[in-house]
N, C-alpha and C positions, 0 to 999 in steps of 0.2 A: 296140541300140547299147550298151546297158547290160553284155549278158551279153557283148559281147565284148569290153570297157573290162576285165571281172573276169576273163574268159580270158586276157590278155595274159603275167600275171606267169607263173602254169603254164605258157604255150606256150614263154617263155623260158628257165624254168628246165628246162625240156624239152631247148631247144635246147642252152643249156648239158653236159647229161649225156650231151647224141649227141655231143659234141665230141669227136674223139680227141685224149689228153693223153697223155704223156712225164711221168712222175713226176721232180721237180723236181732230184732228184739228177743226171740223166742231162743237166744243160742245158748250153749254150754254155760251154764250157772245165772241161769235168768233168775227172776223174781215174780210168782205170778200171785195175784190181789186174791187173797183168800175172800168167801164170802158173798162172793157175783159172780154173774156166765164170765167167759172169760172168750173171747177172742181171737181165734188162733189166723194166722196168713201165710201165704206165699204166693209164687207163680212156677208153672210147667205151660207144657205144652195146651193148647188151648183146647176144650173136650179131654183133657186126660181123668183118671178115674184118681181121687183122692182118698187115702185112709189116714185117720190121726188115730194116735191110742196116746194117753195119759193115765196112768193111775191103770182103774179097774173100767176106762170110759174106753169107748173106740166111736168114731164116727168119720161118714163116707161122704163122699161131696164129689163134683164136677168142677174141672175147672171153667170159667168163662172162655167169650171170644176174645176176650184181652189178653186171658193166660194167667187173670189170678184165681186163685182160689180162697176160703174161709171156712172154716167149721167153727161152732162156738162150744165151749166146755162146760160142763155143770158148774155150780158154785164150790170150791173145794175148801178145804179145811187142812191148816197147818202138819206136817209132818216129815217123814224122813225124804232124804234130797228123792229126787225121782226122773225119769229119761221120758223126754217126749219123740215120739216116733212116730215119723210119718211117711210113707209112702206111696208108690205109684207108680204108672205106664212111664216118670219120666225116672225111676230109679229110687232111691228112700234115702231120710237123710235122721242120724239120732241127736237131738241137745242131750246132752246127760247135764245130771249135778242140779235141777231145777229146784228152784225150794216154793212154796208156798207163804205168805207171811203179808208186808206191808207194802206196796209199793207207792212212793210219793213222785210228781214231776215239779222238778226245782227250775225256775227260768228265771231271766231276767239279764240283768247288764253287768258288768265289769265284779262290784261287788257280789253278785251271787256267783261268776262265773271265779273267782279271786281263789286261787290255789291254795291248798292245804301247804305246801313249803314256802311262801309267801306270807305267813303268817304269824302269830305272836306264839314263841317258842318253840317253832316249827323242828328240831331238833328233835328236842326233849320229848316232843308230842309224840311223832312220827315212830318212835321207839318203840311206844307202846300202845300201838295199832298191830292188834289180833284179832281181828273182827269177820269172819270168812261168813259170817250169815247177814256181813252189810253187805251191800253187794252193788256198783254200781255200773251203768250205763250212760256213757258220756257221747252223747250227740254229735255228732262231724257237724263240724261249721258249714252252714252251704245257706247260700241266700241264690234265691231263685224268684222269676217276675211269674213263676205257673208254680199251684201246689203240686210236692214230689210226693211217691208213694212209699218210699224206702227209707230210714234213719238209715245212716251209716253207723259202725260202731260196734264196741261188742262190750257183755260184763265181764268185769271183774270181783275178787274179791277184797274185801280191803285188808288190806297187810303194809307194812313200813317200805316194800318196794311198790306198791301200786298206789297208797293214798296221794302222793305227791302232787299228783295233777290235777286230783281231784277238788271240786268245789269243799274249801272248809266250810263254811258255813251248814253248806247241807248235810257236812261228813258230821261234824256235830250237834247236828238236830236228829240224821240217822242215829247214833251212838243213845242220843238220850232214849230214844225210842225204844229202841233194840233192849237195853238194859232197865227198861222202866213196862217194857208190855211182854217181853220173851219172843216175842215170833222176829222172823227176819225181816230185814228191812231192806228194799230194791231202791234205789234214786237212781232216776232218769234226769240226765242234766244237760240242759238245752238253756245256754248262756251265751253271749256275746258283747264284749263291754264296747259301749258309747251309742248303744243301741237303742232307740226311744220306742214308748210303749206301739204306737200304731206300725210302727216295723215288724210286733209279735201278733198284730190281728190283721183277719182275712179280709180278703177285696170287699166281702159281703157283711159284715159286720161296718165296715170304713163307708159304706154306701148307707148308712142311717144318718136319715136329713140332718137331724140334731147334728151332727159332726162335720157341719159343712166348711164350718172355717176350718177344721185341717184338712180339708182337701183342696180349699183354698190357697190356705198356704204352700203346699207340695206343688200347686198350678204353677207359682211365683217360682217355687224353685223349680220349675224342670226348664222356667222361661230363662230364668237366668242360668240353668246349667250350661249352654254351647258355650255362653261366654266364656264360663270360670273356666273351662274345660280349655281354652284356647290360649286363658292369661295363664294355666298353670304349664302347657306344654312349652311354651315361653320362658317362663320360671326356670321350669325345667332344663331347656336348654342352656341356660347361661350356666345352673351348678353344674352342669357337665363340662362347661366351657374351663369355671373355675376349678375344677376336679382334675380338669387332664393339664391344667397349667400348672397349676400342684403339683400334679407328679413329675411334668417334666422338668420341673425346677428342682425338684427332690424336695419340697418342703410339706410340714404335716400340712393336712384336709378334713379336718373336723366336721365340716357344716349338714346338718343332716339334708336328706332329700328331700324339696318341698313336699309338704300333702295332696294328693292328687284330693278332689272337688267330690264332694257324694251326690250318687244321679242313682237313676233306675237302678234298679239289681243288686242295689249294693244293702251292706246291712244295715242303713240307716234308712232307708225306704221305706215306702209305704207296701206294707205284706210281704217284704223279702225273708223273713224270717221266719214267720208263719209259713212260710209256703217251703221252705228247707228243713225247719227246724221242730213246727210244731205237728202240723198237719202228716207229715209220713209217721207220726208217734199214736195217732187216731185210729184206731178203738184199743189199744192197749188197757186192758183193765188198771185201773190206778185206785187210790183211794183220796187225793189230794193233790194239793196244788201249793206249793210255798214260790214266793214270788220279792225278788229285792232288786227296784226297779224304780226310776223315779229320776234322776241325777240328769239326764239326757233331757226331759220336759219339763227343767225349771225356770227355762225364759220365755216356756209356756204353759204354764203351770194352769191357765183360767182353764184350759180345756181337760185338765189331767183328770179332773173326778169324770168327767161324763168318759171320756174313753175306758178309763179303769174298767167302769160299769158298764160299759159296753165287752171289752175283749172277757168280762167273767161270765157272762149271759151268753155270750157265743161260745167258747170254750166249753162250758156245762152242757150247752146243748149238744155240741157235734159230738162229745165222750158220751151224750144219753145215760149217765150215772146220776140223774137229781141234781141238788145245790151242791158239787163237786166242796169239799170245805177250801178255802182260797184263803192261806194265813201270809199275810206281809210284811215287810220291813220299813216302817217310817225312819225317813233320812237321818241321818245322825246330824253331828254337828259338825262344823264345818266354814270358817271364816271367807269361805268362796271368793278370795282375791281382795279381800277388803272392802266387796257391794256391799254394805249398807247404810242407808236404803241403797239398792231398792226391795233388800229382803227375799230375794226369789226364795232359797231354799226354805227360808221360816212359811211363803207363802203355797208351795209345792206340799211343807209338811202339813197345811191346813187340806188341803188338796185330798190328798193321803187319808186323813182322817173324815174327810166326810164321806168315804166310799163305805167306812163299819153298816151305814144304813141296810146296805147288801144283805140279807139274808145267810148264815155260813160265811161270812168273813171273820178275820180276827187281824190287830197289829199287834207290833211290840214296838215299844217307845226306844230309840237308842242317843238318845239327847247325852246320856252319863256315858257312851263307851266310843265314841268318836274321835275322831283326831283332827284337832285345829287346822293342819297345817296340810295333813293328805285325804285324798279325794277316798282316800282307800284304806280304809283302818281298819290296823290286825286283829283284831280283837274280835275275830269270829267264832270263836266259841262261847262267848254268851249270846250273841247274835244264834247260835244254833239252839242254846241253851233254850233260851225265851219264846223261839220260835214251839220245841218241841214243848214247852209249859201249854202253851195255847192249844196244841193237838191232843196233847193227854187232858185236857179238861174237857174242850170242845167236842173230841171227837171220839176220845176212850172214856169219856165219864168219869177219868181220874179224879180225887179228889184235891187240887195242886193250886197253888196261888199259882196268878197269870196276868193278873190285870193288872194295868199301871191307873194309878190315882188320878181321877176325869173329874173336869167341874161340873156337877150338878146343877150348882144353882151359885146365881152372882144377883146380891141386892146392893141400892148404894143409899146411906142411911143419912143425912143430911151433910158430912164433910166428909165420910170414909166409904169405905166398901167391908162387906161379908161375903165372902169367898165359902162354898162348900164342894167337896169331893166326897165322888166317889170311891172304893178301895182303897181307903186312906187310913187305915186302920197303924196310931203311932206315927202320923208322918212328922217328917222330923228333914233336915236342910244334909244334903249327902256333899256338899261342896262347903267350900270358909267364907263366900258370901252368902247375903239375906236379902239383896234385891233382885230380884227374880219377876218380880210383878212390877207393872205399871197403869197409872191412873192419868183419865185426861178430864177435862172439863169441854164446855161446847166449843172452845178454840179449836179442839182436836190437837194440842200440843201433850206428848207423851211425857210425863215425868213418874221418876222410881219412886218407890211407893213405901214405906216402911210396913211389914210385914213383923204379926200378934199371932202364933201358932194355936188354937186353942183345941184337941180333938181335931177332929176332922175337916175342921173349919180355919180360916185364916181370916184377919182384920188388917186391915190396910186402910193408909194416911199417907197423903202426901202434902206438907203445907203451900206448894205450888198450884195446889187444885182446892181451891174453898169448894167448891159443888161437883164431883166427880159423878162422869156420867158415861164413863167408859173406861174398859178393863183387858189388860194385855198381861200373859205372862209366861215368861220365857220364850216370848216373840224375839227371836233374833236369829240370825244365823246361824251363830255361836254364842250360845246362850252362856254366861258366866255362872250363876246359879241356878240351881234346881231340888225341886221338893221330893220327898220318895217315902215309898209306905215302909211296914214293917219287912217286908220280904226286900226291900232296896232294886224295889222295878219304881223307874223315875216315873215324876208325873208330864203327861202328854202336855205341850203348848197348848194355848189358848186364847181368843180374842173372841170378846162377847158383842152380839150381836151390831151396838152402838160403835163398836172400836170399828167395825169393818165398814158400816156407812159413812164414817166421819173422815172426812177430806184431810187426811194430814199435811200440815205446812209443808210444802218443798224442802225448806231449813232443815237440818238435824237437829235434833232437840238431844236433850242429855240422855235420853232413854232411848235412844236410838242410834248410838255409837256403839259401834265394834268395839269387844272387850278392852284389844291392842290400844284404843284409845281415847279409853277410861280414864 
């Protein structure tokens, strides 16, 4: 009686692993990427006999000795919902309600992950969300030091009781989509806020030479982690101390609970995310990639382009879809505690911008919809707005303004500068300031500049600089003005070649104070 009381748990967990499963992505009102093979997974028992039907398609497969199984699907084309069915020696299992249309993977940190009722007019919005053919898939958090093979999670539709938790930003980049192409729109949403970009790439990508100083650094942290781990259980103990002497006094206890220290595993890790978050989402057909990320690697901002370009080249490769298109979010604006200098997030959004060189990238500028004072600003529905501009040009052929106005070309003509842009068609100053640029001479000292609109071109003077020989504008944090074309997509910062070699004075100069202290 005994040994079969201690059988029970094995015979179950047995049974469990003969189960045939449907990998969670494929469930009851999924989203599958019109237009390429498609993907299908799960796991039964190992040797079982597999059939999938979709559509007018059927196909047979084996499962491995792992106990997964895959079939891949022809390339399908938009139409009515539809039930994938699959069975086998472990039992059959049906998604109903499948649609065919767009599917994008939204990632990134706090701001991509930032809830639709969290948001500017969240009320009013949430009202009037009837959207059953957006449809999303939101990732169970799990940070893991091995890639997993399963997302957690299941779709929904979006409606006024389900958008709520949902990523705004992406729920409004879906919407422009959905209402600007007609097919349906799937987001897969794998976010985690405070999470820095090499947290989202695999061990294998993190092992290219070029990347060595971040592995460097994580060497530093895992040396100092016993410590911190030792001074925080410390910590720790005393708020306990002062928490139970609170209550026994009967008096309020306000003080939050120190931070515990980030180590291995955690989401600020090297590949704990990737290996939770991205990799069990791997071969899902998608069609893209939108990404608003950055906020976490600005007091390491020198490494932030070569990783960017690192985790899209690996990402592309392992989905096997070509230049997957990779559309992102340059940091908005942001007084970041009153640093400046030393400028990190102006230096982060240079960062940012030298990645366009990628093949299939695009940004959006958000310098104009930022919030001085939070890390985290409502205002995601242009954020989604701009993002979906760049996908219906880039990747539907739309015909849509998307670009924000770029300097082409900077000459410096014996006391001034000529300034030219790009998509600058009407630019004109979207704020009640007009210094926005600034001019230095070989000092390297940055002074504002007065700013000649002429066409697409600007002229700039500053009588602090007789010989100007470098060029900065809307270099700042929290940039107080900015220029914007006719569609009112601001223009991207900039520092020309000369501005970044030139050693600037230690001092603050006047063009280098935070707005607040103007």
């Amino acid at each position: 009686m005994i040994k079969s009381l201690l059988l029970i748990p094995f015979l179950l967990a047995a049974t469990a692993r003969a189960e045939l499963q449907v990998a969670p992505l494929f469930g009851d009102h999924a989203v599958l990427q019109q237009g390429v093979k498609i993907p299908v997974w799960g796991t039964a028992q190992p040797g079982s006999r597999i059939e999938v039907r979709f559509r007018d398609e059927t196909l047979s497969t084996r499962t491995g000795e792992d106990g997964r199984w895959q079939v891949t699907l022809s390339p399908l084309l938009p139409g009515e919902p539809a039930e994938l069915s699959v069975s086998g020696d472990g039992g059959s299992v049906t998604c109903r309600d499948l649609l065919v249309g767009e599917v994008w993977f939204a990632a990134g940190q706090s701001n991509m992950e930032m809830p639709f009722n969290n948001c500017e007019n969240a009320a009013e919005e949430r009202a009037r969300v009837n959207d059953p053919e957006i449809r999303f898939f939101k990732v169970a958090r799990k940070t893991s030091e091995t890639a997993q093979s399963e997302a957690g999670g299941q779709w929904q539709k979006m409606a006024p009781g389900t958008v709520g938790a949902m990523s705004a930003a992406a729920f409004y980049f879906a919407r422009e989509l959905q209402t600007n192409t007609g097919f349906p729109v799937g987001i897969i949403q794998s976010a985690w806020g405070g999470s820095p970009i090499e947290a989202w790439m695999s061990e294998a990508a993190l092992a290219d030479p070029a990347l060595e100083s971040t592995r460097q650094l994580y060497r530093q942290r895992l040396a100092a982690y016993p410590a911190q781990v030792a001074a925080h259980e410390e910590t720790m103990r005393r708020w306990e101390e002062e928490k139970q002497a609170a209550t026994t006094e009967g008096r309020p206890f306000t003080a939050r609970p120190p931070e515990a220290p980030y180590g291995p595993g955690s989401a600020r890790w090297l590949s704990g995310l990737y290996n939770g978050m991205v990799h069990p989402v791997i071969p899902y057909a998608i069609r893209g990639i939108i990404w608003y990320q950055g906020e976490a690697n600005s007091a390491t901002h020198s490494t932030y382009a070569a990783l960017s370009r690192k985790l899209i080249a690996d990402w592309r490769e392992r989905w096997g879809l070509g230049d997957l298109p990779f559309l992102y979010v340059q940091l908005p604006n942001w007084i970041q505690g009153g640093l400046n200098p030393p400028m990190l997030w102006a230096q982060t959004r240079e960062a940012q911008e030298a990645v366009l060189d990628v093949p299939g990238t695009g940004m959006i500028v958000t310098l104009d919809i930022g919030d001085p004072h939070d890390v985290h600003p409502k205002n995601k529905k242009e954020v989604g707005r701009r993002l979906s501009l760049l996908a219906r040009k880039q990747v539907y052929g739309q015909p849509v303004p998307c670009e924000s106005p770029r300097v082409s070309d900077c000459r410096f003509v014996e006391n001034r500068a000529v300034v030219s842009f790009d998509h600058a068609m009407a630019l004109h100053w979207i704020t009640g300031r007009e210094d926005g640029f600034e001019l230095a001479g070989a000092d390297g000292r940055f002074y504002p500049a007065t700013a000649r609109l002429s066409g697409n071109s600007v002229e700039l003077h500053a009588s602090e600089v007789p010989a100007p020989i470098a060029l900065r504008y809307a270099w700042d944090n929290n940039p107080a003005a900015l220029l914007a074309n006719e569609h009112n997509l601001p223009a991207a910062p900039y520092r020309s070649s000369e501005a970044r070699r030139l050693k600037t004075p230690a001092s603050a100069t006047p063009g280098a104070l935070p707005p607040a202290a103007r």
